[in-house]
N, C-alpha and C positions, 0 to 999 in steps of 0.2 A: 568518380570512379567508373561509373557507367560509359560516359564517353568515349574513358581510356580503354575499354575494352571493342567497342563501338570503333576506334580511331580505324585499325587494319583495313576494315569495312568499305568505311568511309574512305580512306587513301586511296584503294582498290588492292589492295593487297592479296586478295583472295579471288578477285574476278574470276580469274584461270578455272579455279574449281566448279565456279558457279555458271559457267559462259555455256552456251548449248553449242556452242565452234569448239571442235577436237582437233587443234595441232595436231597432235601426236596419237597418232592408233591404236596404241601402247598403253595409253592413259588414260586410268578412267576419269571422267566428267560425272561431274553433278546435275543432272538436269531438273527443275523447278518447274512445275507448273501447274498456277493456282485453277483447282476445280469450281471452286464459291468462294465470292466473296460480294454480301451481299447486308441490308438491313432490312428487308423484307420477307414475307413470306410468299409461299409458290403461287397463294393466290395476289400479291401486290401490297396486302396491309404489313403497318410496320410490324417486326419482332417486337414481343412483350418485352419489358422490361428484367432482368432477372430478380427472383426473389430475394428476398433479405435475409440469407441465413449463407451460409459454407456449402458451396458448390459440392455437387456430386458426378463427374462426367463418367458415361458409360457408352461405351463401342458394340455394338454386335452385328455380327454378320447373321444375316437373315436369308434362308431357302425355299421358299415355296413354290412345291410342285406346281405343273401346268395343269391349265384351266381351274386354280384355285381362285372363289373368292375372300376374301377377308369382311368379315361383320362390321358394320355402322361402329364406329371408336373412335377416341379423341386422343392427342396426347398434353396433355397440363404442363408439360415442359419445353422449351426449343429444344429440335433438331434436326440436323441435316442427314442429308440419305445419296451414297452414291450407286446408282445402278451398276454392277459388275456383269452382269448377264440377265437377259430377256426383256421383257416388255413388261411396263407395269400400266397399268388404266388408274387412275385416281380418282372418283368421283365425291363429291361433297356435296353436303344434304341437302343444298338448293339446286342439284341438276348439273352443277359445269364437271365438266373432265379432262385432265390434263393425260397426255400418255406418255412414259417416261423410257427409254430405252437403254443399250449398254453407253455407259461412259457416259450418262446424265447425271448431274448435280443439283440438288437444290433441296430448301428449308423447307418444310413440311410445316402445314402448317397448325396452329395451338389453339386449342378449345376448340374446335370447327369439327363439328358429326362429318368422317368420312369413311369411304370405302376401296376396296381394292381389288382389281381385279387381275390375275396373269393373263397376258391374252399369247397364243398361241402354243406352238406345244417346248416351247425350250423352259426351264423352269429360272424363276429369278432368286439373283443372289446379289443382294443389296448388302450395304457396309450402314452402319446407319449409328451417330453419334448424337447422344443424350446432353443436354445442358442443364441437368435438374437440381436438386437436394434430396439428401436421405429420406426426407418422410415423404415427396411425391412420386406415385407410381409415374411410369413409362408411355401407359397406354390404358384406356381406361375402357373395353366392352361396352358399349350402348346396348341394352335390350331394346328391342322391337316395341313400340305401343303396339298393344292389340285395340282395333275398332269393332 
């Protein structure tokens, strides 16, 4: 049954809709274009495996003002993050930094202490999807050791 529905697809039956070439001016087109597709994480190690319970997916669009930092946190679940506006800094707790700007994609990475900085003055406004379960939070605050 899958396949028959699959066949259109696969004939090409629907190319037209899907083609980024507009014959017609008139018409609208669908255009496709994948941001991530990936099995890793932003620093290179593979994505965990997901847990063994009933998925919970959650989307939020996230603002933070410029020159905010964000606190040492984790997040205990896969997720990916699209930059829509500004600059983001990402450092993780051994020292490396990635910096992520508009229209960057990529998986964030899981269990790893890091941190966030906006660097200049436009504020960021990231899309940022959750692959978790009901009983794991999103993000998890690291307190500071005191020495």
């Amino acid at each position: 049954m899958k396949l028959l529905l699959l066949l259109p697809f696969l004939l090409g039956f629907y190319q037209p809709l899907l083609s980024e070439e507009n014959h017609d001016n008139n018409k609208s087109v669908v255009l496709v274009k994948t941001l991530l597709k990936s099995t890793t994480q932003r620093n290179g190690d593979l994505l965990p495996k997901y847990p063994r319970s009933y998925p919970e997916i959650t989307i939020l669009k996230i603002t933070i003002p410029p020159n905010t930092v964000l606190p040492p946190h984790t997040h205990p679940v896969i997720n990916s993050a699209v930059i829509l506006e500004g600059t983001l800094e990402l450092t993780d707790k051994d020292g490396t930094k990635q910096i992520f700007k508009k229209d960057d994609a990529f998986n964030e990475v899981v269990n790893i202490i890091h941190s966030a900085k906006v660097i200049g003055e436009t504020p960021v406004e990231v899309i940022v999807f959750y692959a978790g379960t009901k009983k794991l939070p999103l993000t998890i605050f690291n307190n500071l050791q005191k020495k």
